[in-house]
C-alpha positions as CSV (number, residue, x, y, z in Angstrom):
1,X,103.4,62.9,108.8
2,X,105.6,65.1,107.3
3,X,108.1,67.3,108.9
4,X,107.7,71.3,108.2
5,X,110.1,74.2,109.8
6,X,108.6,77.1,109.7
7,X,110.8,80.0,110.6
8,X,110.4,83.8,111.3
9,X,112.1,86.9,111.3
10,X,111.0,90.4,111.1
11,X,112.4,92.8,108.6
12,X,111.6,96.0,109.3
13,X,107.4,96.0,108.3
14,X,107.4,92.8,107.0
15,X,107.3,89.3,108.8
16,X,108.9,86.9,106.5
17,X,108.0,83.3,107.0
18,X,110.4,80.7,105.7
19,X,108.7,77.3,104.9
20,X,111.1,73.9,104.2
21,X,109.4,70.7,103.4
22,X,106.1,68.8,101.6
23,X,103.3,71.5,102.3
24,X,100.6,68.2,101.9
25,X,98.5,66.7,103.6
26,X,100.4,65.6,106.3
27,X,101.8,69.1,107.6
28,X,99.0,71.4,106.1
29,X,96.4,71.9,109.2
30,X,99.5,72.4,111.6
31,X,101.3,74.9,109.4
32,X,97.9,76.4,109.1
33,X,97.5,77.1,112.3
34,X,100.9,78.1,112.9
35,X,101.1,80.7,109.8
36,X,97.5,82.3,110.7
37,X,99.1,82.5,114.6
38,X,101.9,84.5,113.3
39,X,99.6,86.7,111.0
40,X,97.7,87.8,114.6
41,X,100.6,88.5,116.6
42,X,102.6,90.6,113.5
43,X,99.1,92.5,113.3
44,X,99.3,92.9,117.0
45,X,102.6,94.5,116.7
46,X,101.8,96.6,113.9
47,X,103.3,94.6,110.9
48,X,100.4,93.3,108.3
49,X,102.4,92.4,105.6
50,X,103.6,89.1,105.0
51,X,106.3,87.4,102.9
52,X,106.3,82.9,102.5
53,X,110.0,82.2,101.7
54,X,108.9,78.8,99.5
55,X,112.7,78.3,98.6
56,X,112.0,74.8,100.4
57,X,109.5,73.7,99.3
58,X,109.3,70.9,96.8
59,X,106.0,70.0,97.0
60,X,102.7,71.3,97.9
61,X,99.0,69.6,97.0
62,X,96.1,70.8,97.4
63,X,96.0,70.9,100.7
64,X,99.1,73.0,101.0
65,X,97.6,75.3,98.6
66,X,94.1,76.1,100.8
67,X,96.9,77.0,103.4
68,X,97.9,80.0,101.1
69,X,94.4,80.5,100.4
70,X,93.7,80.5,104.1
71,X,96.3,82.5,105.3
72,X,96.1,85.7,102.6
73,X,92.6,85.6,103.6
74,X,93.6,86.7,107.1
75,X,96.4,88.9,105.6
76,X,94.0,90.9,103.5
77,X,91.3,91.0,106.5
78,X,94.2,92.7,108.6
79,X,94.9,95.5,106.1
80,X,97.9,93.3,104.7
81,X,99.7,92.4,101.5
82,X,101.1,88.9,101.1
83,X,103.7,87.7,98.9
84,X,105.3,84.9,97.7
85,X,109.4,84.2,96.6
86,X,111.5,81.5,95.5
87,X,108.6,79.0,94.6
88,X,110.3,75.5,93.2
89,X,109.3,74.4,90.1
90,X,107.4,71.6,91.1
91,X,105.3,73.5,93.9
92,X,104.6,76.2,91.6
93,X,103.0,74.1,88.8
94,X,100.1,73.4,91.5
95,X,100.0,77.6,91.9
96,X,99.6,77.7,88.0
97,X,97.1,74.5,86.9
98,X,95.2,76.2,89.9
99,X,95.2,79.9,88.4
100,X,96.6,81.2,92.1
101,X,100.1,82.8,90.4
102,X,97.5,85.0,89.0
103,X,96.1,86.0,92.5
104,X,99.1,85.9,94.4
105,X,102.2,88.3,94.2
106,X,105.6,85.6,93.7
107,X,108.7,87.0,93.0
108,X,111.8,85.0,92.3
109,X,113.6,85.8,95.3
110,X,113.2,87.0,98.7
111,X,114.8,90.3,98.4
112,X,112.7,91.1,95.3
113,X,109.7,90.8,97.3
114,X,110.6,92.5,100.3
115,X,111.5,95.6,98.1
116,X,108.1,95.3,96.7
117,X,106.3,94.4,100.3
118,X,108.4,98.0,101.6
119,X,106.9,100.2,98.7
120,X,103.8,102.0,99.9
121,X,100.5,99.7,98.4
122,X,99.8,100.7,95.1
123,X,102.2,101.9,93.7
């Protein structure tokens, strides 16, 4: 199985989620879990938008992909926007033979995103 951190911090409205390892098969269901945890207790706590940090990871297969999938579900059914920054080349080929880029917000860095995540939605 493959080892994944996944870290949190709060910055200011927005939980950012910082992922580092394979998001495959082998790490998908617990980081699953985990992530969709975290999107309940931010809700809770009055934060619905929500930023994956993907600077580390390398890979991702499909599995890792119905995680994002999963988890902006449960952003957008809380209220919430979700993006994503610093995808790796090789992770976000599987985002574009898929056709998610186009769903998903991703932003080349972290601070880029969280400037967009902190505008009012819609605009």
């Amino acid at each position: 199985m493959s080892q994944m951190q996944v870290l949190e911090r709060v910055e200011g409205t927005v939980t950012v989620v910082t992922l580092a390892g394979d998001l495959a098969l082998g790490s998908a269901e617990e980081v699953r879990d985990r992530l969709a945890g975290l999107v309940r207790g931010a809700v809770g706590e009055g934060r619905r938008d929500l930023l994956l940090d993907l600077a580390g990871v390398d890979f991702m297969d499909s599995m890792g992909l119905r995680v994002l999938i999963h988890v902006f579900r449960r952003v957008q059914e809380a209220g919430g926007r979700m993006a994503l920054s610093a995808v790796q080349p090789r992770a976000g080929r599987a985002l574009d033979v898929t056709g998610l880029n186009a769903s998903l917000d991703i932003y080349s860095t972290t601070e880029e995103a969280l400037t967009a995540l902190r505008r009012p939605a819609g605009r």
